[in-house]
C-alpha positions as CSV (number, residue, x, y, z in Angstrom):
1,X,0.0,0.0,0.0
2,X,1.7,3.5,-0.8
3,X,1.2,6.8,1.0
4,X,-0.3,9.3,-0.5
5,X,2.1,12.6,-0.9
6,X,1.0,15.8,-0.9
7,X,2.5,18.8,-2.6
8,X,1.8,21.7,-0.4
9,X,1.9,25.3,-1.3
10,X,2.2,27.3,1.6
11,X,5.0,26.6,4.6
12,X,4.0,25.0,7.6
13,X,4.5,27.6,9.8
14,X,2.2,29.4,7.1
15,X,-0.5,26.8,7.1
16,X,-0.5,27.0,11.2
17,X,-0.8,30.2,11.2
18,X,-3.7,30.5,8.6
19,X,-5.1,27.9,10.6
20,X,-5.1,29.8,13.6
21,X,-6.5,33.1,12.4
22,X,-9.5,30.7,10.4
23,X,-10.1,29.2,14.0
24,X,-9.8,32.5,15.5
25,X,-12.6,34.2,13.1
26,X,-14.9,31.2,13.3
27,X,-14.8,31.7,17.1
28,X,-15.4,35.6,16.8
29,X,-18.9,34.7,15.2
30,X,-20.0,32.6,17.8
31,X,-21.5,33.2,21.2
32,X,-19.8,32.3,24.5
33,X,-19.7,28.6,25.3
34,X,-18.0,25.4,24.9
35,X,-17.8,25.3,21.3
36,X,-15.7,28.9,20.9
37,X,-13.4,28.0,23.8
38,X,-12.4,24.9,21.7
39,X,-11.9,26.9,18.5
40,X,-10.0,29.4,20.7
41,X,-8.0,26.1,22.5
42,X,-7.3,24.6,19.0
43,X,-5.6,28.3,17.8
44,X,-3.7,28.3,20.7
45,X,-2.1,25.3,19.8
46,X,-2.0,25.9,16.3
47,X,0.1,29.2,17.5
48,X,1.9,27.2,19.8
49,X,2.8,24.5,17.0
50,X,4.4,27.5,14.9
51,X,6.3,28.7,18.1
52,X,8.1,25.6,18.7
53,X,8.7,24.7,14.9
54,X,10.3,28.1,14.9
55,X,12.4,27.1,17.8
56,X,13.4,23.6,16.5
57,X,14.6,24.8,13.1
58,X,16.3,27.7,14.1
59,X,20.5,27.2,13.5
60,X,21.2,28.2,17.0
61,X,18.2,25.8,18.4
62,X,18.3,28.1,22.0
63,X,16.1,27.9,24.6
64,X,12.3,29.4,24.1
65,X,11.9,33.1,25.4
């Protein structure tokens, strides 16, 4: 069975954080509740994600700020 391979367009610290702004206006047109505190959560992460790729591929590789 063979993997399937994308080509992808955008960087991934580019598609993290498009990913987190998307989240980030969903949860803007919703009311307070559970379901905007996980879109919130997941942008958060996504932000996060971007952070620490940042830090991992950086020449120096010190530590986070």
């Amino acid at each position: 069975m063979e993997r399937r391979r994308i080509k992808h367009t955008m960087s991934f610290d580019e598609r993290l954080a498009d990913r987190a702004k998307r989240l980030r206006d969903q949860a803007k047109t919703l009311s307070p509740g559970i379901e905007r505190d996980e879109l919130i959560r997941k942008a958060r992460q996504a932000e996060t994600a971007s952070r620490v790729n940042e830090w991992l591929t950086s020449p120096g590789l010190a530590p986070p700020k």
